[in-house]
C-alpha positions in Angstrom: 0.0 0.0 0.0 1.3 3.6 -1.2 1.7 5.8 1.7 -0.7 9.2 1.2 1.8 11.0 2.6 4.6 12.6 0.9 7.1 12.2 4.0 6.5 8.9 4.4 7.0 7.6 1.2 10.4 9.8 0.8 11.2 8.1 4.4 10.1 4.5 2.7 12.5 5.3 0.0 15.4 6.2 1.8 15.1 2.7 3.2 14.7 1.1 -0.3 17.8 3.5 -1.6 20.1 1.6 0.9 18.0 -1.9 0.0 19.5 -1.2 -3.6 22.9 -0.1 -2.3 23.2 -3.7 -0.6 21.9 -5.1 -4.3 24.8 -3.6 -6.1 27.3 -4.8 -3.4 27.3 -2.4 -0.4 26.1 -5.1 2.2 28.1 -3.6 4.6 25.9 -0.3 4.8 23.4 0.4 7.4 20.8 3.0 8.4 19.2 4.8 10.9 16.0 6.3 11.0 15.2 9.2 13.5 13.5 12.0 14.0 15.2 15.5 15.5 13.6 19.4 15.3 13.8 19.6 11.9 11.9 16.4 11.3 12.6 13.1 9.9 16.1 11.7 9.2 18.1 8.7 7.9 21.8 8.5 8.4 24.1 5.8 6.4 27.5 4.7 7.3 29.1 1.5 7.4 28.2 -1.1 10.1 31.3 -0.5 12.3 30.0 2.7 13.3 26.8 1.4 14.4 26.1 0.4 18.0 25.6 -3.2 19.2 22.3 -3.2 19.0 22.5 -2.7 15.1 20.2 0.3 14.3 22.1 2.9 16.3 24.7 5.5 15.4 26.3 6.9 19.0 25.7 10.5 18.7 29.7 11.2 18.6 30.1 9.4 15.1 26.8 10.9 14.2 28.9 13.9 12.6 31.7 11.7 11.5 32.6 12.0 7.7 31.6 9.2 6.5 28.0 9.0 7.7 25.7 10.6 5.4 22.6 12.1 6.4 19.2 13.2 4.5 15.6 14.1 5.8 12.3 14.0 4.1 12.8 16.8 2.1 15.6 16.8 -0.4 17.7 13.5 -0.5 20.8 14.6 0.7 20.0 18.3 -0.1 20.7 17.4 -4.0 18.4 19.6 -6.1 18.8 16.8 -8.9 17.0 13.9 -7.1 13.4 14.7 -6.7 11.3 11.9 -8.5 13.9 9.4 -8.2 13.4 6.2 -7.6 15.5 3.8 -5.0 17.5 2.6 -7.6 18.5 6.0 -9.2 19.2 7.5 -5.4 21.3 4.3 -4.9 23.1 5.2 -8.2 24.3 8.6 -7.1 24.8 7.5 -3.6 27.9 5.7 -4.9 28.8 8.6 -7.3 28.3 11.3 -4.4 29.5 9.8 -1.0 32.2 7.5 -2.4 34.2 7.0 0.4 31.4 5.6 2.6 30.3 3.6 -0.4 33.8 2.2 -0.6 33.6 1.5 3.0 30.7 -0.2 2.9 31.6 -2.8 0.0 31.0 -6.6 1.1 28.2 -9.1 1.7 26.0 -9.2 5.0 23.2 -11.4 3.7 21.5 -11.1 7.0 21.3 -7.5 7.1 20.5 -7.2 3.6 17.3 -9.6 4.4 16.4 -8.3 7.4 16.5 -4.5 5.6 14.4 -6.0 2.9 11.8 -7.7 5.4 11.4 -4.6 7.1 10.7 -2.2 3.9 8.0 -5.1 3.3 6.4 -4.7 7.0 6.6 -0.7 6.6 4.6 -0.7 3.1 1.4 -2.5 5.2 1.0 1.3 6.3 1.5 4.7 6.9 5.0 3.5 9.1 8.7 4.5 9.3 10.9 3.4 12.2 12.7 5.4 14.1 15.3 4.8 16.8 15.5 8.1 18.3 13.1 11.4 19.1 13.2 14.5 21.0 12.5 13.5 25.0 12.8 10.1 24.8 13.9 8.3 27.8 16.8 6.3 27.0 19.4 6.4 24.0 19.3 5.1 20.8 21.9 2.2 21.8 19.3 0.9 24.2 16.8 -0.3 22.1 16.2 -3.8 22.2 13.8 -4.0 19.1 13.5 -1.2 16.7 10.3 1.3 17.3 7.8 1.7 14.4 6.4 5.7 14.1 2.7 5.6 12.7 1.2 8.5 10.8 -1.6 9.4 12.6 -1.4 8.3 15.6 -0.9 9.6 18.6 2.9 7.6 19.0 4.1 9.1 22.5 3.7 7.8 25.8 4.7 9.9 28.6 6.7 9.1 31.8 7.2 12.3 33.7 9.4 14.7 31.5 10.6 11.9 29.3 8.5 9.7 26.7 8.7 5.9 24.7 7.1 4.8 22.0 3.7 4.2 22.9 2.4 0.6 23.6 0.1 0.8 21.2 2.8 1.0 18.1 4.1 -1.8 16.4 7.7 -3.1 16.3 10.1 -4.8 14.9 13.0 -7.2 15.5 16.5 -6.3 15.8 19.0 -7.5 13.1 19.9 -10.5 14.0 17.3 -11.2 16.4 14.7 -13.6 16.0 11.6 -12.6 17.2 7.7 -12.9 16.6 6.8 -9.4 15.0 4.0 -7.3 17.0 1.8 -6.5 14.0 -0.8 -4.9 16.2 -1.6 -1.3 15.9 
């Protein structure tokens, strides 16, 4: 199902972009999806910068050069990219950021599924993960399964100053982890 909104489908292809990066040979990429003031972003960077957990980026490398970051708006902030599709982002992913591509070369067949089982659970809905928003509780490198946002609804619980992912949201399973997926909403 085609999202209705625009932010969530560009958000939905950011995740397929890196899908097709891991196709052409970049299996050694990940990504991770957040949300900070300015709305949603997705950061790549090899998988040695990411935190245990898989999905993280500590928020020292976060700035590091070889993570590249884009939001919701203009992939990257490249005025040539709008209508693109995954593949065609992919293409100048390589072209633009080589040396993370470079980095990132190599097979990880379990990430590379997992990535594509996820993009397949995210297009049921209006969904995007994220593993990080403004007052959450605990960092990013805590997570023990990765939180799904959901267009629409209200996705915040609160505890005192600080707030999770509310109940209510799906979820799904860390790489590597094998779980049953919450497909509840």
């Amino acid at each position: 199902m085609k999202s209705t909104f625009e932010w969530i489908r560009k958000a939905q292809r950011s995740l397929r972009m890196l899908s097709e990066l891991h196709r052409l040979g970049y299996q050694h990429l990940r990504g991770m999806p957040y949300f900070n003031a300015q709305g949603f972003r997705f950061a790549i960077a090899p998988r040695d910068y990411f935190a245990d957990n898989g999905i993280a980026i500590p928020a020292g490398k976060l700035s590091d050069g070889l993570v590249a970051i884009t939001g919701a708006g203009n992939y990257f902030s490249w005025e040539d990219a709008e209508g693109n599709d995954a593949r065609a982002l992919a293409e100048k992913f390589i072209t633009r950021f080589p040396d993370i591509a470079l980095a990132g070369r190599g097979r990880d067949w379990e990430y590379a599924g997992w990535l594509s089982e996820l993009i397949g659970f995210l297009e049921k809905g209006d969904m995007i993960p994220t593993v990080e928003w403004e007052n959450m509780s605990s960092s990013p490198e805590d997570h023990s399964r990765l939180p799904i946002w959901v267009e629409g609804n209200d996705n915040i619980d609160w505890v005192g100053d600080k707030c999770v992912i509310s109940s209510r949201n799906p979820y799904f399973p860390l790489p590597g982890v094998k779980m049953e997926l919450n497909r509840s909403e």
